[in-house]
C-alpha positions in Angstrom: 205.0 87.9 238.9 202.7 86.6 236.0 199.6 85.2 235.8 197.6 85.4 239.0 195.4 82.5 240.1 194.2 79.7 238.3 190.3 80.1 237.4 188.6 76.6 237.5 185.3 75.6 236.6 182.5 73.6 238.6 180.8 70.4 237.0 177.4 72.1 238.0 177.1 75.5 237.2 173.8 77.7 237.8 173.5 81.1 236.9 175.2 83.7 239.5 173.0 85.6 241.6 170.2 83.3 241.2 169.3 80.7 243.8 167.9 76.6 242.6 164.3 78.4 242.9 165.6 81.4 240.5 163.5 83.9 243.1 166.5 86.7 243.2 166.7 88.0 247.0 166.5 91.3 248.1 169.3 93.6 248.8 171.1 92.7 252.1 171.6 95.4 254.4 175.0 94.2 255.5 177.1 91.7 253.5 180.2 90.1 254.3 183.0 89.4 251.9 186.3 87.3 252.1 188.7 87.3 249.9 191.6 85.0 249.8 194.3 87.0 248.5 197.4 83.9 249.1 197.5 80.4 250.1 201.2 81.3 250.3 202.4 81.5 254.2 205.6 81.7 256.3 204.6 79.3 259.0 203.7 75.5 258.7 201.1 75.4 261.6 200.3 71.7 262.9 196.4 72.2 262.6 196.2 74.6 259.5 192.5 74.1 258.0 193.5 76.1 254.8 194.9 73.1 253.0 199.0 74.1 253.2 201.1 77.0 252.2 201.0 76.9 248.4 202.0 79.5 245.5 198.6 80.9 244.6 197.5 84.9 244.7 194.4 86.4 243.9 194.8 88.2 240.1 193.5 91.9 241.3 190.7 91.9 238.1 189.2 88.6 240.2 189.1 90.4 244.0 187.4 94.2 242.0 184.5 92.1 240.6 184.3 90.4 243.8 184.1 93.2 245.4 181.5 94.8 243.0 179.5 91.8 242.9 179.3 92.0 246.9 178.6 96.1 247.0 175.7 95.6 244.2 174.0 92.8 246.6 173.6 95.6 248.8 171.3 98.4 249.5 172.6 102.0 249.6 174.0 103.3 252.5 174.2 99.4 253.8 177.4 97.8 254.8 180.3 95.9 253.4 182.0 93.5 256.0 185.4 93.1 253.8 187.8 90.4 255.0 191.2 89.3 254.3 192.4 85.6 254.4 195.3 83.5 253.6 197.5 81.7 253.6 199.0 84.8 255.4 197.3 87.8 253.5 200.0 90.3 254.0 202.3 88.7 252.1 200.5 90.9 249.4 200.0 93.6 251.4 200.2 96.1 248.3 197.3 94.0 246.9 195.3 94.3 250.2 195.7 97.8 250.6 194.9 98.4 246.5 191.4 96.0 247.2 190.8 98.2 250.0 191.1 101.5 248.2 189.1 100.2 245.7 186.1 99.1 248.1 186.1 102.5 249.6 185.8 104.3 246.4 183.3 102.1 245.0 181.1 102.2 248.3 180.7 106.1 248.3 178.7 107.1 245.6 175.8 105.1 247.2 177.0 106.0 250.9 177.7 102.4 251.5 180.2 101.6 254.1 183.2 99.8 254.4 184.7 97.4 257.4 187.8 96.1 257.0 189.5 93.2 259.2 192.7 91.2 258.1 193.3 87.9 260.2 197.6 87.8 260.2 200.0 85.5 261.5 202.1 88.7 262.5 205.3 87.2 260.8 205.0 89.7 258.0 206.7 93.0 258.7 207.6 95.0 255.6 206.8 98.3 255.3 203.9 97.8 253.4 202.3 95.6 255.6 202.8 98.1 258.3 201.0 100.5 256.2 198.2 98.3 256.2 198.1 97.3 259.5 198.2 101.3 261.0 195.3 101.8 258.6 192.6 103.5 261.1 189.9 101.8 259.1 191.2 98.2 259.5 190.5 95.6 262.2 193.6 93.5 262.5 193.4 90.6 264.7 196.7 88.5 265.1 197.1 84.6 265.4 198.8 83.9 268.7 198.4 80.8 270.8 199.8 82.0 274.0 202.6 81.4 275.8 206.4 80.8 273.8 206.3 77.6 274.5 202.2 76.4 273.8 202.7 78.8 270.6 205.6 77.2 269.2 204.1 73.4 270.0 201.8 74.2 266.8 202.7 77.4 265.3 206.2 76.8 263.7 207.5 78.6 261.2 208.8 77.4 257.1 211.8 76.4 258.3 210.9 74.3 261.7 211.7 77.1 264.1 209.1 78.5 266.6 207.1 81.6 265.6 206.8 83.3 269.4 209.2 86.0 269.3 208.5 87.2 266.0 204.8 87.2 266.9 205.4 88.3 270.5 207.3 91.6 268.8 204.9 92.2 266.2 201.5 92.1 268.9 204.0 94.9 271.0 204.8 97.0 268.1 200.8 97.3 267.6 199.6 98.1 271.1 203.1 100.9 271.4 201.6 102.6 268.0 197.9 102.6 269.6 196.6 100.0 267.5 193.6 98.3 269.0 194.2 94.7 267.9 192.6 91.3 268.6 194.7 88.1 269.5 193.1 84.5 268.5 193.9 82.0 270.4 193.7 78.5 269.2 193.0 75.6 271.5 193.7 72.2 270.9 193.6 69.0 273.6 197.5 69.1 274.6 197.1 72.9 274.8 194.0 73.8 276.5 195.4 73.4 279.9 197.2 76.3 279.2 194.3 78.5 278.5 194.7 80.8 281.3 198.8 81.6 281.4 198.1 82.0 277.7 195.5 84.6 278.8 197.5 86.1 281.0 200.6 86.0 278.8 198.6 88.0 276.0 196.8 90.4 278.5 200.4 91.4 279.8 201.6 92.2 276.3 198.9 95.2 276.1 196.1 92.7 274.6 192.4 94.2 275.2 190.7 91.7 273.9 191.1 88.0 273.3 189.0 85.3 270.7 190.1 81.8 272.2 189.1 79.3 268.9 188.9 75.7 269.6 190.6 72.9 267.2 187.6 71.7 265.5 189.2 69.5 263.5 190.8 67.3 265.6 189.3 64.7 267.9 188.5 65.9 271.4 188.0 63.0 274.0 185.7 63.1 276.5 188.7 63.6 279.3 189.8 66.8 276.2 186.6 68.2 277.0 186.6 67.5 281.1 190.1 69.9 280.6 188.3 72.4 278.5 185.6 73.0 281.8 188.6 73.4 283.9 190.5 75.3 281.6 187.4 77.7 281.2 186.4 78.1 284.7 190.2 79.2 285.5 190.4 81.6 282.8 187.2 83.2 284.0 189.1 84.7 286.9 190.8 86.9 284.3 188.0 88.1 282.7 187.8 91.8 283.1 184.5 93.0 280.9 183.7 96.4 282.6 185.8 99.7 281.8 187.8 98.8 278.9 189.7 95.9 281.4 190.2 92.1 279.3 187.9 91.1 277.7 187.5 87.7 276.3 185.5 86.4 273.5 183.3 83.4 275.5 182.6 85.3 278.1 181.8 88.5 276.6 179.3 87.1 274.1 177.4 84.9 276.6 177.2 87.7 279.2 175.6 89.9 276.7 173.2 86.9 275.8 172.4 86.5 279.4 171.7 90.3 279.8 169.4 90.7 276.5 171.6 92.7 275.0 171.6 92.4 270.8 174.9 92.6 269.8 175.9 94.8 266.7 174.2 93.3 263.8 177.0 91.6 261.3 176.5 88.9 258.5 178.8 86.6 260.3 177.5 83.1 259.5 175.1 84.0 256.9 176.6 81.0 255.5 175.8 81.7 251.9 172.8 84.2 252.3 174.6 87.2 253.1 178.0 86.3 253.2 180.7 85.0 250.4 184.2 83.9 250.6 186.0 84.0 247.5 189.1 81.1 246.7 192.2 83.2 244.8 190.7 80.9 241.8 187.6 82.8 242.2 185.3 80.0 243.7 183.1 80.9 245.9 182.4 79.3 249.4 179.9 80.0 252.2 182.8 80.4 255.0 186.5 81.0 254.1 187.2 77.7 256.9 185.6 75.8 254.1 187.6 76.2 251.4 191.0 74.0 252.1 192.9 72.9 248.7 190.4 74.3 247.0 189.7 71.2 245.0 186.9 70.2 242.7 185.5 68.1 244.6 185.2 70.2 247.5 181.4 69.1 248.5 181.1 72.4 250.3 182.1 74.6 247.1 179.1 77.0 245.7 177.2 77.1 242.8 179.0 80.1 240.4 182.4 81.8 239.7 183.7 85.2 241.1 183.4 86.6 237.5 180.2 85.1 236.2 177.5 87.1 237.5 176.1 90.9 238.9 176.1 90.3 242.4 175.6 87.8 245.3 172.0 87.5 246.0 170.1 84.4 245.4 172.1 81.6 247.3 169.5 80.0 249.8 169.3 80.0 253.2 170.8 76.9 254.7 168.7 75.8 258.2 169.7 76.9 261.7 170.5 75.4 264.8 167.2 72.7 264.9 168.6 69.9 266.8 165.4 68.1 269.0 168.5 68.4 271.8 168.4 71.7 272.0 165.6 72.8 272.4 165.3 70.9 275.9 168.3 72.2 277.0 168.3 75.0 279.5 170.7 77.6 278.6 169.3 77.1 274.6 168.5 80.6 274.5 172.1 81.6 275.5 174.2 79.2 273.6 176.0 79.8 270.9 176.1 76.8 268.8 174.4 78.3 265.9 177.5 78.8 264.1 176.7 76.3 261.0 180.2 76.3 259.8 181.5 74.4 262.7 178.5 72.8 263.4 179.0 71.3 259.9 182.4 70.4 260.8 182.1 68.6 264.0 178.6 66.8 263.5 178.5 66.8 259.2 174.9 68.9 259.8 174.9 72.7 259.5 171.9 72.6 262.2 173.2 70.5 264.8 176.0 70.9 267.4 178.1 68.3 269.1 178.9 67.5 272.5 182.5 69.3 272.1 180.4 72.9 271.5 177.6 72.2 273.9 179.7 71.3 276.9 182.1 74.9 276.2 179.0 76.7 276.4 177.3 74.9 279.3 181.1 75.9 280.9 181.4 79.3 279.9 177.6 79.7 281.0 178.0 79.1 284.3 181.5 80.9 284.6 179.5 84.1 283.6 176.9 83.7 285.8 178.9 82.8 289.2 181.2 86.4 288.0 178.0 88.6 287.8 176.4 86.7 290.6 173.4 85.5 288.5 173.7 82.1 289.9 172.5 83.4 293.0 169.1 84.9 291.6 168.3 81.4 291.5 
């Protein structure tokens, strides 16, 4: 195959593991790791945020001493949160499966642990992606807009054609061989109507759990987001949260708000502090959505290479949610717009959220609370 990835240097360079004060931080008890192993990809999908299918793979050398770097920013016996990106990552599903391997191995002698997840397309199906796939140890969550018809509006394959029935066979094949997988549903304006059939389609295909993911690139007008409340209140009727029923990504996470419940502790948006997505050139991002082309100019590139460097720690905090806004608001305490990466992509400011993100939670807020009847403890 030859020579794997391209390894490009930044204009500004700092020294690796050290942040602009040159305090090192302490060990993180979890730490989450992407690695980009392909911008390659079979489909062509209309709202693709990764910057186009293009011939690049991670060399295997690059993803170990990311993975090294990522296990030494840790404490022993804390946790590794390893992820798998693309392009569609199972195009090297031998170089997946070989990084995973390696993590394990590495992660024992200091009883560290190891999560896996692998966000697919589902259009790959060799054998060795299969392999991966069944892998007990790996969360796989697969890319799949709904209905044949909503899917295929966006999510077209290489040569023009829809995507559906592959994707439709592949999600089946999972849930007959027990595998516990997640579908991601991406909404955009001239789709979110169909929020609920997709729902339904998905939950009828053996689906047990469902992450709708709005478009947040695109523009969303304010009759887009009058559609979204509509869209959300219908799909709440399908939510089944209690024994093992449907669940659904909005509504779970704001019903366990509402209840006080702390969810599991991840490094999910650590943004930097905590959490590292590495480019298959070895640059290093604070959130895999972030890296696009992977150009030099990328604004939102960090400070360092893959290679340079003993581990992660050092990159600063960046600010949460702090918009004057929100702290007036009513449901604050239960919303979820502290996400900085799409904060920073709708608004330009890690800290504040738009009116696209508030008005989806304000929706899925009040769905939740008519459905366990906390409207009327009012």
């Amino acid at each position: 195959m030859g020579k794997r990835g391209v390894l490009k240097k930044r204009a500004v360079a700092v020294k690796a593991g050290r942040g602009e004060t040159g305090q090192r931080a302490l060990p993180y008890g979890i730490f989450e790791l992407t690695l980009v192993v392909t911008a390659n990809c079979t489909m062509r999908c209309t709202y693709c945020y990764a910057g186009g299918a293009r011939r690049s793979v991670m060399d295997e050398s690059l993803g170990r001493q990311s993975i090294d770097r990522a296990l030494r920013s840790m404490s022993p016996k804390g946790r590794l949160e390893l992820g798998f990106f693309g392009g569609e990552p199972l195009l090297e599903a031998e170089l997946v499966g070989a990084f995973i391997d390696y993590a394990r191995r590495r992660a024992a002698p200091k009883d560290q642990t190891v999560e896996v997840s692998i966000t697919t397309n589902g259009t790959a199906t060799t054998e060795s992606a299969w392999k991966v796939m069944m892998d007990g140890g790996v969360q796989i969550a697969v890319s799949c807009d709904g209905t044949a018809g909503t899917h295929d509006r966006h999510r077209k394959l290489a040569g023009g054609k829809g995507s559906w029935k592959i994707v439709e066979a592949a999600i089946r094949r999972l849930v007959k061989e027990g595998k516990d997988a997640t579908v991601v549903m991406v909404l955009r304006p001239d789709t979110v109507a169909d929020l609920p059939a997709g729902l339904a389609a998905i939950r009828d295909m053996g689906i047990k759990f469902v992450s709708p993911s709005l478009d947040l690139w695109t523009q969303w007008r304010p009759e887009d987001i009058a559609n979204l409340g509509q869209a959300v209140a219908k799909a709440a009727d399908l939510w089944k949260p209690a024994g093992g029923g449907f669940g659904i990504g909005w509504f779970d996470d704001m019903s366990s708000r509402l209840a006080g419940l702390e969810s599991a502790p991840c490094a999910r948006c650590a943004f930097g502090a905590g959490q590292i997505a590495v480019s298959t050139a070895g640059n290093l991002y604070p959130c895999e959505r972030l890296i696009g082309r992977d150009a030099d100019d990328n604004p939102h590139r960090l400070a360092g290479h893959a290679t340079r460097g003993e581990d992660f720690l050092g990159y600063r905090p960046v600010p949460l949610r702090a918009d004057a806004a929100c702290r007036e608001c009513t449901i604050s305490l239960a919303c979820s717009t502290y996400c900085r990466c799409s904060n920073l992509v709708r608004t330009g400011d890690v800290a504040r959220p738009d009116r696209l993100l508030c008005e989806l939670n304000k929706a899925v807020f009040k769905e939740v609370s008519r459905i366990l009847g906390l409207d009327k403890n009012k």
